[in-house]
C-alpha positions as MATLAB code, in Angstrom:
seq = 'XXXXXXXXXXXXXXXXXXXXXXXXXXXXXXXXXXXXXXXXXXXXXXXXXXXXXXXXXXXXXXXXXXXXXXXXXXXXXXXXXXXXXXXXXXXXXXXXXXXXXXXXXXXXXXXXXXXXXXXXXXXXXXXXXXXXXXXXXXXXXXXXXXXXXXXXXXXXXXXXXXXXXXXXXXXXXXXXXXXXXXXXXXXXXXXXXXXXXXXXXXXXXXXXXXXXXXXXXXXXXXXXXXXXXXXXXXXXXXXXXXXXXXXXXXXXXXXXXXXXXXXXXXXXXXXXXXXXXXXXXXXXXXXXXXXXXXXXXXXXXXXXXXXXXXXXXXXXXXXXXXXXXXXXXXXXXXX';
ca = [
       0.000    0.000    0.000;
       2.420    2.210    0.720;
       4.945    2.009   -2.128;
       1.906    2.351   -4.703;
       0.513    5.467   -2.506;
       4.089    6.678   -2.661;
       4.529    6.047   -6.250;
       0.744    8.090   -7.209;
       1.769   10.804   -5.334;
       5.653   10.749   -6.842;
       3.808   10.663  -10.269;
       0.970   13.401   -9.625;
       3.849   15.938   -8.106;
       6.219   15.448  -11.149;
       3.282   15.692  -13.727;
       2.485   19.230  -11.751;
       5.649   20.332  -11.396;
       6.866   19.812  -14.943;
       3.795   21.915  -16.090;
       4.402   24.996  -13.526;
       8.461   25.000  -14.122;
       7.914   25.729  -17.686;
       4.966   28.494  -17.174;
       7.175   29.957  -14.411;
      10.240   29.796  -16.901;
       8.106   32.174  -19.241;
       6.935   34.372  -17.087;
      10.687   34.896  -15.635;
      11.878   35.629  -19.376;
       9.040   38.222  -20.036;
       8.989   40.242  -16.723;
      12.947   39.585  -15.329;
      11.424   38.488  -11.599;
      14.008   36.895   -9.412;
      10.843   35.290   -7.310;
       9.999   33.734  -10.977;
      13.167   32.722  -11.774;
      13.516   31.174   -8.099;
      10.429   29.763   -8.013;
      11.320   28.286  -11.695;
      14.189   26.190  -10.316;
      12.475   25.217   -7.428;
       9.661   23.132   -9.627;
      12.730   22.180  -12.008;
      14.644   20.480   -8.928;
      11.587   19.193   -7.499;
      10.571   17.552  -11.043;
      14.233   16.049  -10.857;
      13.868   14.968   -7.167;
      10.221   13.006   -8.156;
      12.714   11.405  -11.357;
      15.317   10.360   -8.245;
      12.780    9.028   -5.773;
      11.193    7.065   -8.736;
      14.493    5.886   -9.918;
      15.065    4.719   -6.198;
      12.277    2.277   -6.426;
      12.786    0.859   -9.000;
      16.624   -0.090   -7.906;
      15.311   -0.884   -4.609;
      13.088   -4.062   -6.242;
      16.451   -5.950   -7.510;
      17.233   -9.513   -6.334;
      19.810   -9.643   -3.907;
      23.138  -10.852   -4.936;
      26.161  -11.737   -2.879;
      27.624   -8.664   -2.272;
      23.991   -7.357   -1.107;
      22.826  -10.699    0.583;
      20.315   -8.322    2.128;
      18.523   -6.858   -1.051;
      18.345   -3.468   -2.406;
      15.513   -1.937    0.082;
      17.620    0.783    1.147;
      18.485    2.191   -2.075;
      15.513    3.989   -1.623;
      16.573    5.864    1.727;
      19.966    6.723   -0.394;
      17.760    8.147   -3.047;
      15.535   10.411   -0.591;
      18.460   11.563    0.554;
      20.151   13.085   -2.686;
      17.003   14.532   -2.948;
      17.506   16.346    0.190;
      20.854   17.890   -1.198;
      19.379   18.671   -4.263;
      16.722   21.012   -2.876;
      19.223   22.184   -0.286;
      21.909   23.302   -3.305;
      19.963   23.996   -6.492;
      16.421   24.975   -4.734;
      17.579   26.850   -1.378;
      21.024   27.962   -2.240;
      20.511   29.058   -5.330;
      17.459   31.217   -4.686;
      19.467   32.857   -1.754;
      21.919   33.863   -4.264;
      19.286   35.467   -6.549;
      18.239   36.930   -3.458;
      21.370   38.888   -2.840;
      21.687   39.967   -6.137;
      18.324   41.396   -6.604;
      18.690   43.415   -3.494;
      21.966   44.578   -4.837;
      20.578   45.860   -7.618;
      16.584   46.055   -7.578;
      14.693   46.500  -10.313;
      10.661   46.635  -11.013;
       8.390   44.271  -13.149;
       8.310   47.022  -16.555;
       6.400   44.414  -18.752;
       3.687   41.970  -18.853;
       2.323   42.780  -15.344;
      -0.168   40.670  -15.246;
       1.710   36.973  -16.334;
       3.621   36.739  -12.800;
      -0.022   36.781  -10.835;
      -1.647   34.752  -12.928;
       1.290   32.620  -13.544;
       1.508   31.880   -9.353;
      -2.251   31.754   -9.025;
      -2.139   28.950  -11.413;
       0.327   26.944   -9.929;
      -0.422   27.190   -6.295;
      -3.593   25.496   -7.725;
      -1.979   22.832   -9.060;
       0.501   22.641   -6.342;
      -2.443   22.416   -4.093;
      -3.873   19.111   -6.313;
      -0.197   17.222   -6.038;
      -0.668   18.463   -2.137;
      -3.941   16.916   -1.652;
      -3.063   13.633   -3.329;
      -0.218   12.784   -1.515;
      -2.307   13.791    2.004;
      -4.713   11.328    0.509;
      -2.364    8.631    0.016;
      -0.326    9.339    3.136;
      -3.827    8.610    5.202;
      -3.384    5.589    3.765;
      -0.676    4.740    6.215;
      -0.603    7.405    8.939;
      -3.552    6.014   10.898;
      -3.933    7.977   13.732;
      -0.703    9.366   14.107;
      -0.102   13.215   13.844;
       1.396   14.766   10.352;
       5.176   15.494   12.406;
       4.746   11.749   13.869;
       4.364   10.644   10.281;
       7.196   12.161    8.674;
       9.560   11.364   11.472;
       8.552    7.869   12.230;
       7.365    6.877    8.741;
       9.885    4.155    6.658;
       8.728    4.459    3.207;
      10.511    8.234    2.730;
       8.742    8.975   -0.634;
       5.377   10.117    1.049;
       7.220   12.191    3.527;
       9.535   13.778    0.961;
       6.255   14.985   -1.471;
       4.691   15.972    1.160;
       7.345   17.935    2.363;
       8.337   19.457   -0.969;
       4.854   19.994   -1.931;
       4.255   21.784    1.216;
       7.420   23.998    0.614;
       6.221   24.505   -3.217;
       2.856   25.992   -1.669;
       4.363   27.989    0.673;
       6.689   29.331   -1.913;
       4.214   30.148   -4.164;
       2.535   32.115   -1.871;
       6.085   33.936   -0.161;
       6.694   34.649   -4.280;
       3.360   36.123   -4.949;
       4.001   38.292   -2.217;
       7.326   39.278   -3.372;
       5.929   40.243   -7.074;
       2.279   42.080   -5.843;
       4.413   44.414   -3.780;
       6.581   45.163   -6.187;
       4.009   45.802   -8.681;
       2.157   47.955   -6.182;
       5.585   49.717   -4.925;
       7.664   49.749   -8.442;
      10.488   48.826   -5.638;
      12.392   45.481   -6.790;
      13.667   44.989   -3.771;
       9.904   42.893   -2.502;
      10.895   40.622   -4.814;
      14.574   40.116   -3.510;
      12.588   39.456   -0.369;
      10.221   36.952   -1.937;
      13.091   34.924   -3.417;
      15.641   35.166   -0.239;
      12.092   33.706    1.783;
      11.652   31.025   -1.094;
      15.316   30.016   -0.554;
      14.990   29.840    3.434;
      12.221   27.725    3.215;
      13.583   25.266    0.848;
      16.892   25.218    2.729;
      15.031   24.458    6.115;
      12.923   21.867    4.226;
      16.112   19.985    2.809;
      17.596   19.940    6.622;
      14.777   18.074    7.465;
      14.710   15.500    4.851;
      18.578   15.174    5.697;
      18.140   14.531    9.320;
      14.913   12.112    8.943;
      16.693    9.975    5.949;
      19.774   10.181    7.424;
      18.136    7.763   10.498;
      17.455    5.075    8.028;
      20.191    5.168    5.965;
      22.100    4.443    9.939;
      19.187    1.571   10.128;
      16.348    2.003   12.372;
      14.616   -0.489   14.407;
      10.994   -1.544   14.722;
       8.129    0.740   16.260;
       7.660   -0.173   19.895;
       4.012   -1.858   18.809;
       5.464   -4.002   16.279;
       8.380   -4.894   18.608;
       5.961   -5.962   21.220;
       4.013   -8.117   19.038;
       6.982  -10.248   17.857;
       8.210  -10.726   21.108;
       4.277  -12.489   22.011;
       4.395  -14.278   18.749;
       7.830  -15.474   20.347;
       7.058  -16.665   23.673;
       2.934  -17.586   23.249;
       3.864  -21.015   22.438;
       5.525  -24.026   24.742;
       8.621  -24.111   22.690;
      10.626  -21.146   24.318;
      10.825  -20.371   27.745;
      11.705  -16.829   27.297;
      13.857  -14.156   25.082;
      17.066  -13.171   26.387;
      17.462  -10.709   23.990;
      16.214   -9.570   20.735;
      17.104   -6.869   17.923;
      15.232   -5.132   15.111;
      16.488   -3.591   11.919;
      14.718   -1.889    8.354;
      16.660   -3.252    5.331;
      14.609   -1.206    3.524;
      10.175   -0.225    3.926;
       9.024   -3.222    3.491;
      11.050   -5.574    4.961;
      12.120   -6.009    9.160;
      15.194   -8.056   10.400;
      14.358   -9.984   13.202;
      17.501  -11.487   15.412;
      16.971  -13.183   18.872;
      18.237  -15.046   21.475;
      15.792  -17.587   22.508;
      15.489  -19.667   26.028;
      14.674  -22.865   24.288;
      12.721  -25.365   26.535;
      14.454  -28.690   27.032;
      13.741  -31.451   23.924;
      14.683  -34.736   23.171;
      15.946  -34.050   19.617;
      17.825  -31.687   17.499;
      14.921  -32.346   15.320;
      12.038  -31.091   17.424;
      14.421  -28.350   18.431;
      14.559  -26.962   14.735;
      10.550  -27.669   14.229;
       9.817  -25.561   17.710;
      12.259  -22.210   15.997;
      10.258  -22.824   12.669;
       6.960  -22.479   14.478;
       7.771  -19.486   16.142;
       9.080  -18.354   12.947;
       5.763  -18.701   11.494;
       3.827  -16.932   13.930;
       6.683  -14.428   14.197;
       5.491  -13.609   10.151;
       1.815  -13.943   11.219;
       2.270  -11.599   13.898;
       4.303   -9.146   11.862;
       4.484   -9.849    7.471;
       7.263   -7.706    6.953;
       9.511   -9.533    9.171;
      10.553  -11.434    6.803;
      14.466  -12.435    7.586;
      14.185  -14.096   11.160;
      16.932  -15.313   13.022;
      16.656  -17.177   15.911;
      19.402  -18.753   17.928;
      18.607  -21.465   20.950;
      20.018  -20.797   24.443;
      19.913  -22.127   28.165;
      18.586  -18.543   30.391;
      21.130  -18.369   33.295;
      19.547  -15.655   35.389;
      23.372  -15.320   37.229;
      24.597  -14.181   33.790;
      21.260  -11.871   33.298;
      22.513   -9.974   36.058;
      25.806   -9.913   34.681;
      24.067   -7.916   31.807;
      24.332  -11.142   28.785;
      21.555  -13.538   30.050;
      22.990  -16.631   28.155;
      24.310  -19.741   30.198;
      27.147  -20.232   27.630;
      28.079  -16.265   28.467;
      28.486  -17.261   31.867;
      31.861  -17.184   33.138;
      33.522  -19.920   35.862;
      35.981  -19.445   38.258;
      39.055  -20.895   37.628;
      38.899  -22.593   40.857;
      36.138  -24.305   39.510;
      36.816  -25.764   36.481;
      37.467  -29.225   36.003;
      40.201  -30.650   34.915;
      40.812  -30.678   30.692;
      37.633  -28.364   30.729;
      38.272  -24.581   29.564;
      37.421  -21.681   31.895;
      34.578  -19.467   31.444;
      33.099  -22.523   29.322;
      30.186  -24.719   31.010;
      30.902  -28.616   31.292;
      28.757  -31.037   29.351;
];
């Protein structure tokens, strides 16, 4: 659900985006406005950032090989995050630059008065359908969770980046409309330095964001507590473990959760029913939670002495030397 949400709403932002970089592009060339020109790179890197976050799934579904045993899955954090540079140099830095040199020397719209206005109006109207169809498809997933929750805590990063950029496209719009209707009203060019050097703070603050968030799961980021809690009942609600000793999580990628444990095993007979008590938990491990779908599980004897000791695994557990017998190797157990 979520990759195809993430994939409507990649598609419905580039198809805007394309469309309002070129009308922005002509309005630039026939009034000179550095918020036009600004605003005209903005929806040219953001059409390039929808091509990158596309491209990223589309890697991110390749087999895995031996030198990726793992997969691909997390080619699509990588990807969300050269989209976070990208805005941050050619969107925000760029438009700060403009900025300065507008102010330096200011200049009034002389021409075609009327294309900047209309040009914005337009696009913060279709800006505001790209907007409302990835909120759509982000409700999808965000349940009850609030909109900062979301974007922090959500693994799929395409929804969070379109929202995001859409949100900063909208906002931009309306900091560049303001920017050109004063300067129209004022003849003073230096509104529209202002208009551009607010476009290019906003984008810059928007691209820190995306940085920090996809920078957490390129690191690798473990479960949500809720999903944590239900492996570890899929784990022990049967008779074939006794208890976890311990257990870690870790995203290779949206869609699929790493699951490694150390298990108390309860006493068996066989190596056999051993194996066919981990592949049961396994199962309900999947039931519990479907996109845990690399499980390891490793048997143990619980020593509560080595617990305290901060391991919780018998064979962890070291002996005095004192105590060994003979031909055995300290800090080993006997057989």
């Amino acid at each position: 659900m979520s990759a195809n949400g993430g994939t409507r709403a990649i598609i419905a932002a580039l198809a805007a985006n394309v469309g309002i970089a070129v009308t922005k592009f002509i309005a630039f060339l026939l009034t000179g406005s550095s918020s036009m020109l600004a605003e005209s790179i903005h929806s040219v890197a953001d059409s390039g950032n929808q091509g990158l976050l596309l491209l990223g799934g589309r890697r991110a579904k390749r087999a895995a090989t031996p030198q990726h045993p793992f997969g691909y899955g997390r080619e699509r954090y990588v990807y969300a995050f050269i989209v976070a540079i990208v805005l941050f140099s050619v969107g925000g830095l760029f438009a700060l630059y403009e900025a300065y040199h507008k102010w330096a020397d200011p200049h009034a719209i002389k021409s075609w008065h009327w294309v900047p206005v209309a040009v914005l109006v337009i696009a913060i109207a279709m800006e505001s359908f790209s907007f409302r169809t990835a909120i759509k498809e982000s409700n999808h997933t965000r349940g009850k969770q609030s909109w900062v929750r979301f974007v922090r805590r959500a693994k799929a990063p395409e929804l969070p980046v379109v929202l995001l950029e859409d949100l900063g496209a909208l906002v931009g719009l309306v900091f560049a409309l303001f920017g050109v209707t004063m300067t129209l009203a004022t003849g003073n060019g230096k509104w529209d330095a202002a208009g551009t050097a607010m476009i290019g703070l906003l984008l810059v603050t928007i691209a820190i964001i995306l940085a920090v968030e996809t920078k957490s799961l390129l690191l690798g980021e473990g479960a949500e507590v809720h999903d944590v809690a239900a492996i570890e009942k899929a784990i022990i609600d049967g008779p074939e473990v006794e208890r976890i000793i311990h257990m870690k999580t870790l995203y290779l990628g949206p869609e699929e959760l790493m699951v490694a444990a150390k298990i108390a095993a309860r006493p068996c007979d066989t190596v056999e029913q051993l194996a066919r008590g981990i592949n049961a938990v396994e199962v309900r491990i999947r039931s519990a939670v479907p996109i845990a779908r690399v499980i390891y599980l490793e048997p143990d004897v619980y020593s509560a002495a080595a617990d305290r000791a901060g391991t919780g695994s018998a064979s962890h557990t070291a002996v005095p030397e004192s105590q060994t017998e003979p031909g055995q190797l300290p800090g080993r157990p006997g057989s």
